[in-house]
N, C-alpha and C positions, 0 to 999 in steps of 0.2 A: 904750140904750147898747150893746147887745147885737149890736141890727141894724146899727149903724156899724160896730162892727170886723168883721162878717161881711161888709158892703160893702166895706169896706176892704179886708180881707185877697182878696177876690176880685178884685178889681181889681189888689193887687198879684200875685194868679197870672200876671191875664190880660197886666201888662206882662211878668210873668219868660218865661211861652212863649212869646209875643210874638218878644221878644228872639231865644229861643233858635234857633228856627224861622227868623229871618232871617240869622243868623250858619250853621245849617250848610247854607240855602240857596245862599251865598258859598260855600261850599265845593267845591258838589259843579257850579258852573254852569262849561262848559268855556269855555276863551279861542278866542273865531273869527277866522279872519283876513280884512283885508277883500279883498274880490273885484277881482279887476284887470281895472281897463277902458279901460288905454291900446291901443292898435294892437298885433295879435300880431306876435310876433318870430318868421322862419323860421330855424330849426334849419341849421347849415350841412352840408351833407350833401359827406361825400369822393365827387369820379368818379377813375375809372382813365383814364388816355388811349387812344382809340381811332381805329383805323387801318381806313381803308375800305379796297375789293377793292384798290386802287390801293398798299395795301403790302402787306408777306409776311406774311398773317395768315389766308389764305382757302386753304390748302394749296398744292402742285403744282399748279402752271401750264405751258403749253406756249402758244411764239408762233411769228410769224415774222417779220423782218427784211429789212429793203432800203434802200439806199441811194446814196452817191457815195464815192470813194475818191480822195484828193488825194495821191498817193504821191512819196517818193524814195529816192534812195539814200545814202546817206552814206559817207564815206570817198574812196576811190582809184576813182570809179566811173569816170574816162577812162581808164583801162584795161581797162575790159570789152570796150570799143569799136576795140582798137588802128587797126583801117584808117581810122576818122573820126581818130583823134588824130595820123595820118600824112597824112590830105590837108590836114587845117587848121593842122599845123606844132605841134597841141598848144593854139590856142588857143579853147577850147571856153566854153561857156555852160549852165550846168546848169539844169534847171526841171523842172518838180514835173509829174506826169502823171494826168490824171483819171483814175478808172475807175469800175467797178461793184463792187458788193457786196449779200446776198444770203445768207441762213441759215435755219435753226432751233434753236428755243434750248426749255430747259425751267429754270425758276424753283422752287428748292426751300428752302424757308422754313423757318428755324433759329431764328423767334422776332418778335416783333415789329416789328424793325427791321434784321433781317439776313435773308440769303438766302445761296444759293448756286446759279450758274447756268450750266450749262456749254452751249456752243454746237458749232454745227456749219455752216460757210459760206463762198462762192464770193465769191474776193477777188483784183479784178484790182490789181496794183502795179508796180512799176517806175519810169524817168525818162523825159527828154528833154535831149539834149545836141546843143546848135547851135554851129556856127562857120563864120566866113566864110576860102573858097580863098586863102590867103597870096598871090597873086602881084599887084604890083602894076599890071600893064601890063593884070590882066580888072577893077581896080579899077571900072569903068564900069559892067558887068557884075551888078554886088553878088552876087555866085556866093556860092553858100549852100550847105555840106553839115549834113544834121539826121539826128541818130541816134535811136531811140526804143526804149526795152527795156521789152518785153511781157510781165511775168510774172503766170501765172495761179495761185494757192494754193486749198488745201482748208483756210480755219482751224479750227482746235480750240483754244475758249478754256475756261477753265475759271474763272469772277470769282465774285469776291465782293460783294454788294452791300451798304449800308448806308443806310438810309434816313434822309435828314437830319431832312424833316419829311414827312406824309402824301404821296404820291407822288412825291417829288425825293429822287431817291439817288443818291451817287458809286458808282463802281467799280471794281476792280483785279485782277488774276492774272495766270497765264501764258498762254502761248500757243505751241501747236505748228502751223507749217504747213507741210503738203506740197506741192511742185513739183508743179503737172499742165503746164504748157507755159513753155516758154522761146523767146524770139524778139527779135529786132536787127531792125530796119527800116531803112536805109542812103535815105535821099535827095539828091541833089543836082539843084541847079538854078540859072537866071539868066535874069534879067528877066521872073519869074514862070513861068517853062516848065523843067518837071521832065527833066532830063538822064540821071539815075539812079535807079530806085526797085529794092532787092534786099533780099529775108527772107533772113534765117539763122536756123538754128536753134541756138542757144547752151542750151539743156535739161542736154546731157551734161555743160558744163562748168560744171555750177551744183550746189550741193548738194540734194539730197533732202527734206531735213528742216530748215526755219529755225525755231528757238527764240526766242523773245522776250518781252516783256511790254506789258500795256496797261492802258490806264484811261481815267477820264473819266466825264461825270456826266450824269440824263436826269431824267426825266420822267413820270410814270407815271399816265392820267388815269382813272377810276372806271368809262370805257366801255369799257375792254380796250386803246385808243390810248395811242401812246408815242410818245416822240422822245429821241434819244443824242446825245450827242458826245464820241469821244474819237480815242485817239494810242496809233498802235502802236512800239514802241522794237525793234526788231531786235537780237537779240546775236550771232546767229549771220553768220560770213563768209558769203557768197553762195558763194565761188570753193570748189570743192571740190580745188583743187590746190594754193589758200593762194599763189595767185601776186598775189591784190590781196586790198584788206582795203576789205567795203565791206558795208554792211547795210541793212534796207529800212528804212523810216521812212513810216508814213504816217499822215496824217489823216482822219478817216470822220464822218459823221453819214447815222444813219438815221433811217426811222420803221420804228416796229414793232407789234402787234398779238397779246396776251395770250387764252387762251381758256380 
């Protein structure tokens, strides 16, 4: 009887530790989580935008410039001309005159997408003013007098540029230019054979100093090439005695070359 309840009572130790042993195993085992094994996810990573050599980001630059000049004159310009506007009775034909152009500029960078560029360059301008000899009796004839005003300028611009996207920027500022030569060209002629061909020089009675403004928009590519186009607006009178009111006007595109 004795050995039963010793069996006994040892059997119930062995379930009471038993027990306890597995409860504060529960306790102390930690929670894991399970392991992810779908496809990894990339992290989205912020960039800043960036502007190759072809914008103002690569410091002071220096170029040079060349191109065509489509000019005229706006206002009272048959009056420059009076001896054409007395043989043709006044009735004259105005049109725009090619030229040349021709600079050096330096590009100076105010940030990523601005600059500021002031130049320095040889800018032919002027018109063309035709009309036919009023008289009816050389009607046959087709007698033609053509006037041509030669003006040669030193521009000085001084623009601001703005970069729209990586190399394509507009541009705008003022613009001061000096007189280096003034000239009238006088032709007449009839049935292709030149009657009259005479220079004058018209310099004296022109002002010195024309002020104006320009703009327009280009191009700027990653190998130091370029290409512009814009429009110069004239504010200043030509006539320096204020006897006519007439200002230059012209149209230009270049190509140019950054270094």
């Amino acid at each position: 009887m004795n050995t039963k309840r010793l069996f006994g009572r040892l059997a119930a130790a062995t379930l009471l530790i038993s027990a306890f042993a597995t409860a504060s195993e529960a306790q102390v085992t930690t929670h894991r989580v399970p392991k992810y094994t779908g496809p990894a996810q990339a992290r989205p990573v912020r960039t800043t935008p960036s502007y190759s050599s072809s914008s103002a980001t690569e410091g002071v630059k220096f170029g040079i410039r060349a191109g065509v000049n489509v000019a005229d004159v706006s206002g009272d310009a048959v009056n420059t001309f009076n001896d054409l506007a007395e043989y043709t009775n006044g009735a004259l034909t105005q049109e725009m005159r090619p030229g040349f152009y021709a600079g050096l500029y330096a590009t100076l960078p105010l940030g990523p997408r601005f600059a500021i560029e002031p130049g320095l360059g040889y800018s032919e301008k002027g018109t063309v003013l035709t009309g036919r000899i009023p008289l009816e009796q050389f009607d046959f004839l087709n007698a033609k007098v053509t006037a041509t005003g030669r003006l040669a300028y030193l521009d000085i611009p001084v623009l601001a540029k703005a970069y729209i996207t990586d190399g394509l920027y507009v541009y705008a500022g003022p613009q001061a230019s000096l007189l280096l030569s003034g000239k009238a060209r006088v032709q007449a002629g009839a049935l292709g054979f030149n009657a009259l061909n005479t220079d004058f020089d018209v310099k004296d009675q022109l002002r010195t100093v024309d002020f104006g403004v320009v703009g327009g928009l280009g191009y700027q590519f990653q190998n130091g090439l370029g290409l512009s186009a814009g429009y110069d607006y004239g504010l200043s009178s030509l006539d320096k005695n204020n006897n006519f009111d007439a200002q230059n006007r012209v149209i230009k595109a270049s190509l140019n070359y950054s270094f």
